[in-house]
Residue, then its C-alpha position, 0 to 999 in steps of 0.5 A: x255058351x256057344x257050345x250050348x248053341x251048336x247042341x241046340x241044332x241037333x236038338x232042334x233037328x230032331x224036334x222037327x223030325x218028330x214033328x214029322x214023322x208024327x204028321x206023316x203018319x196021321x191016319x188020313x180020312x180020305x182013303x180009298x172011296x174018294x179015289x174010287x169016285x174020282x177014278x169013276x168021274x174020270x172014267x165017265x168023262x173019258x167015256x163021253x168025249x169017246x162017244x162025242x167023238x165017234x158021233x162027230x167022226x159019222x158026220x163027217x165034220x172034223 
């Protein structure tokens, strides 16, 4: 019986590497155009707080 139990390891490893590999390679449905609009966002914050503080810089308030 305990032989029975150290053949259940392997076996049981290779069930949760299956598993795995199985969720790993699901197609995912955010791709691309997800992460071109954050970058977007990003992009346009980055570019608002230059602006603020190119115009807080002119008024000589630090």
């Amino acid at each position: 019986m305990a032989a029975l139990v150290w053949l259940l390891i392997p076996v049981a490893a290779a069930v949760v590497a299956l598993l795995w590999g199985t969720w790993a390679a699901r197609n995912r449905k955010s791709g691309d155009i997800s992460e071109l609009a954050g970058y977007a966002r990003f992009r346009e914050a980055m570019e608002r707080r230059e602006a603020m503080e190119r115009q807080d810089s002119g008024t000589g308030v630090s």
